[in-house]
C-alpha positions as CSV (number, residue, x, y, z in Angstrom):
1,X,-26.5,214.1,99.8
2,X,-25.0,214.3,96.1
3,X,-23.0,216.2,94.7
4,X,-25.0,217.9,92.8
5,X,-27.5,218.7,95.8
6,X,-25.2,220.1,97.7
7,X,-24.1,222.2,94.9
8,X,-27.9,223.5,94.5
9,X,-28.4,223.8,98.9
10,X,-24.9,226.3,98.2
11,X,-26.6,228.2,95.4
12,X,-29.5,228.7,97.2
13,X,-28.1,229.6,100.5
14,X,-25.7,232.4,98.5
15,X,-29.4,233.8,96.9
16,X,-31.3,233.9,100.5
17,X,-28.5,235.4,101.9
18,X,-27.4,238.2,99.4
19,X,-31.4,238.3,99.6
20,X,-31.4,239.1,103.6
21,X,-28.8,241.6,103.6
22,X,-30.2,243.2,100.5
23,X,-34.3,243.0,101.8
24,X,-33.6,243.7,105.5
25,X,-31.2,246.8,105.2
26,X,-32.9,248.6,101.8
27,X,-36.4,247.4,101.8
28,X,-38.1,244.8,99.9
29,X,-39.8,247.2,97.6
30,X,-36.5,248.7,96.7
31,X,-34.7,245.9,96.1
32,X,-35.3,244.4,92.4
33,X,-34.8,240.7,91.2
34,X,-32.2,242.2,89.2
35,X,-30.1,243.6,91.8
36,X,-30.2,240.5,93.5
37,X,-29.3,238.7,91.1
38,X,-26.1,241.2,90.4
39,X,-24.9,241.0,94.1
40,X,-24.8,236.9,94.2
41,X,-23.2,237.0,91.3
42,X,-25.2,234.8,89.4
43,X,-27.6,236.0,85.7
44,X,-31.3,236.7,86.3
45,X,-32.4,233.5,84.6
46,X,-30.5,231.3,87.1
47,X,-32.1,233.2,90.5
48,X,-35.2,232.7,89.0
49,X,-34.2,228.8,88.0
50,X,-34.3,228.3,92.5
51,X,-37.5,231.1,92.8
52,X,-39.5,231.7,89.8
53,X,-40.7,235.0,91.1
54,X,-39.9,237.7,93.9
55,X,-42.9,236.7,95.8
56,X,-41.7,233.8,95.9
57,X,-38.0,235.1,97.3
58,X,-40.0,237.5,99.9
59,X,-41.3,234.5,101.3
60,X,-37.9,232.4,101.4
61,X,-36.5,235.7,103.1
62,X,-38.6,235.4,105.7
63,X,-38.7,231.9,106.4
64,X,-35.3,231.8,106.9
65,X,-35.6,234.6,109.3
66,X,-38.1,232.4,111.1
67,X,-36.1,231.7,114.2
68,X,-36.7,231.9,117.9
69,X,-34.6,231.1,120.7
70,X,-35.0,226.9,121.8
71,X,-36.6,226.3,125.4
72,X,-33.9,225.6,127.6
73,X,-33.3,223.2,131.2
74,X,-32.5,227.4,132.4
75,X,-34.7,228.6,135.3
76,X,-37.9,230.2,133.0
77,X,-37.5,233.7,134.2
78,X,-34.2,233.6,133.5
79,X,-34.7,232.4,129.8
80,X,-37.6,235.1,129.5
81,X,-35.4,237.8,130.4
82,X,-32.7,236.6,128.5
83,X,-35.0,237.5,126.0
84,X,-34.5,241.3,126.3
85,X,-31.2,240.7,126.4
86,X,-30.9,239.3,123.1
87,X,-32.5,242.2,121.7
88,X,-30.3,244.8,123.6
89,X,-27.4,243.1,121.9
90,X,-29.3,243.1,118.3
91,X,-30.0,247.0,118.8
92,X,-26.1,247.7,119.6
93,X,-25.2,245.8,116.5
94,X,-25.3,248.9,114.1
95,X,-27.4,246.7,111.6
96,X,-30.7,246.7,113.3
97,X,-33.7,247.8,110.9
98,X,-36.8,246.7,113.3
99,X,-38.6,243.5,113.0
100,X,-38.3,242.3,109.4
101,X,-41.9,240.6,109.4
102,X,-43.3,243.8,110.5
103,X,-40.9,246.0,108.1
104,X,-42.4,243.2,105.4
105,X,-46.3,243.5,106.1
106,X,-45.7,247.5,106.4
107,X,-43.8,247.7,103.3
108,X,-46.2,245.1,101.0
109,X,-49.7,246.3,102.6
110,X,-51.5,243.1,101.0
111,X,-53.4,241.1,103.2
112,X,-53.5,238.4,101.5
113,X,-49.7,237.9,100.9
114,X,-48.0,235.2,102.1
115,X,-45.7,237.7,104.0
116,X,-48.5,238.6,106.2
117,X,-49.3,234.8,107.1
118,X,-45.6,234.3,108.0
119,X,-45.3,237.0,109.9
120,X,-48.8,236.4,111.9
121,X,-47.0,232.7,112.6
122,X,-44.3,234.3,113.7
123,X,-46.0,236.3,116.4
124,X,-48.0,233.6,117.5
125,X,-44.8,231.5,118.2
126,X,-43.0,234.0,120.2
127,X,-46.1,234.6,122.4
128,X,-46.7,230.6,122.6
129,X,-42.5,230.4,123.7
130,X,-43.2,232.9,126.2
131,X,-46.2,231.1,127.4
132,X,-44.4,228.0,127.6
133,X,-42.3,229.1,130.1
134,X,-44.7,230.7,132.5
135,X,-46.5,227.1,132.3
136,X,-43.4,225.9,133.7
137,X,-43.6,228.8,136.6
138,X,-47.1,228.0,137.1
139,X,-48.6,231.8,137.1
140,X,-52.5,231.9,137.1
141,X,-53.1,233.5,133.4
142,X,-50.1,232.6,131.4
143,X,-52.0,233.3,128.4
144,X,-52.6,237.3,129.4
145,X,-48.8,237.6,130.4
146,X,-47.7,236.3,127.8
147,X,-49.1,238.6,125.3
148,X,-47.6,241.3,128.0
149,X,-44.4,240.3,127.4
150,X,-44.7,240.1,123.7
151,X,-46.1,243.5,123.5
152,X,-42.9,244.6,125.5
153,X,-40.9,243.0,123.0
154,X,-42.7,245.0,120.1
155,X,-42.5,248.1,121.9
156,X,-38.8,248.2,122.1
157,X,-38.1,246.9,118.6
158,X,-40.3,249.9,117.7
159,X,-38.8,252.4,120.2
160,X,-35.2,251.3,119.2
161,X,-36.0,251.9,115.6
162,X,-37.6,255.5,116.5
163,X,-34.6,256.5,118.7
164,X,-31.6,254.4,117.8
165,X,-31.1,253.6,121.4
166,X,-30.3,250.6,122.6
167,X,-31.2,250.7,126.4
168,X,-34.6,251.2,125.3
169,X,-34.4,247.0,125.7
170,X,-33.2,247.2,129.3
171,X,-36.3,249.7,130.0
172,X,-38.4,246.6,128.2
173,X,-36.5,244.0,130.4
174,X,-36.9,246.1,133.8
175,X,-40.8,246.5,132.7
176,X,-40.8,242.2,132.1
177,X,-39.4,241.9,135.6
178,X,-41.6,243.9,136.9
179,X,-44.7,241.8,135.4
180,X,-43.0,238.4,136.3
181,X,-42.8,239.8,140.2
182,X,-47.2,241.1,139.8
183,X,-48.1,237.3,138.8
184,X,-46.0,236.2,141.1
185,X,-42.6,235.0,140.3
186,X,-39.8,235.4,142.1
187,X,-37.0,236.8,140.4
188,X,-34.8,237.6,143.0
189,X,-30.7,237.5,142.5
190,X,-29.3,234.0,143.2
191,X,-32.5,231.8,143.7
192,X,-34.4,229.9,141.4
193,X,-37.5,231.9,139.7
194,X,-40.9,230.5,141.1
195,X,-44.4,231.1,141.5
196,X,-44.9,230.7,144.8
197,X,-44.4,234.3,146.7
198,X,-47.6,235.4,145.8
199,X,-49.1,232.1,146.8
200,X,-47.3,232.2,150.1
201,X,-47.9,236.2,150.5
202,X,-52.4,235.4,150.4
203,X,-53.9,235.9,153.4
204,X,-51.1,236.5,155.6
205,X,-51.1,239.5,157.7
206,X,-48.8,242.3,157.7
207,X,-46.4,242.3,160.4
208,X,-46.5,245.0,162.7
209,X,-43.4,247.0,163.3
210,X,-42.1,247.7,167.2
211,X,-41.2,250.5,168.2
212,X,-38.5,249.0,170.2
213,X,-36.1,250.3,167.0
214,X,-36.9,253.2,167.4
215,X,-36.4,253.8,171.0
216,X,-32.9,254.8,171.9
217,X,-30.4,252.8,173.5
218,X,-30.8,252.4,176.8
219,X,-27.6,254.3,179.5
């Protein structure tokens, strides 16, 4: 890379990122090109030199925030989990403001905004990540859990915004575990998560308790 295009990647990096802290803890509508502009540091005419409009910045903004964790070699449950883990440690932070693709479509309210398709792409990725991983735990509708575990993941972003608590993600991860264990997945401490309990627990017949334990000991 020359020079000079390194020089432009650093310029534009310094915009998106006076642009995140600016958009994700004020508000895109509140935030004007010209402020912007004022905190990098740079005149109006050269932010708009990198993005000729703030459309065209609200959609940098969020593609840049357009991250999700990488599949790992991790046992899947543990990843998925993991998950809600992630998030606990995003609410304790002190600089959480909710989901910033939801915060954008919420704040815009126009359909047909680019915002909206990002944000719709970024949904769809988390839920196909999830899915990925109960395809590797081989649970009968991975499809329908893992819009479950999405949903879980909305719900605390939303309760954590609501309350400012933070545990509300352990509530969220105890509630995964719990679906995980219903398709079938065992999550137990120290062993690797599968799907086979519930495949190994159809058709076999409760065992029947003695009452030899309860009888007392014998003189």
């Amino acid at each position: 890379m020359t020079e000079r295009a390194n020089l432009k990647a650093e310029m534009q990096e310094r915009i998106l990122a006076t642009t995140d802290r600016l958009f994700y803890e004020q508000g895109i509508r509140a935030v004007g090109v010209d402020t912007v502009a004022a905190e990098a540091g740079i005149s109006k005419r050269t932010l708009y030199n990198y993005f000729p409009s703030k459309d065209e910045l609200i959609t940098a903004y969020l593609s840049r925030r357009f991250k999700l964790a990488p599949l790992t070699d991790a046992p899947p449950a543990q990843q998925i989990l993991g998950n809600f883990d992630r998030l606990e440690r995003s609410f304790s932070s002190g600089r959480f403001r909710g989901c910033p693709f939801v915060n954008a479509v919420a704040e815009l309210k126009e359909p047909g905004h680019a915002a909206n398709k990002i944000a719709i792409a970024f949904k769809d990725e988390r839920r196909a990540w999830f899915r990925a991983l109960l395809l590797r735990l081989g649970v009968a509708d991975p499809d329908s859990l893992a819009m479950q575990l999405m949903l879980l993941v909305d719900g605390a972003i939303a309760a954590a915004v609501v309350r400012g608590d933070p545990k509300v993600a352990h509530a969220a991860r105890k509630a995964a575990a719990t679906l995980l264990y219903a398709a079938g997945v065992d999550i137990a401490p120290g062993r690797p998560a599968t799907a086979g309990r519930a495949a190994r627990d159809v058709g076999r017949k409760p065992r029947r308790k003695s009452n030899q334990a309860r009888l007392p000991p014998r003189p």
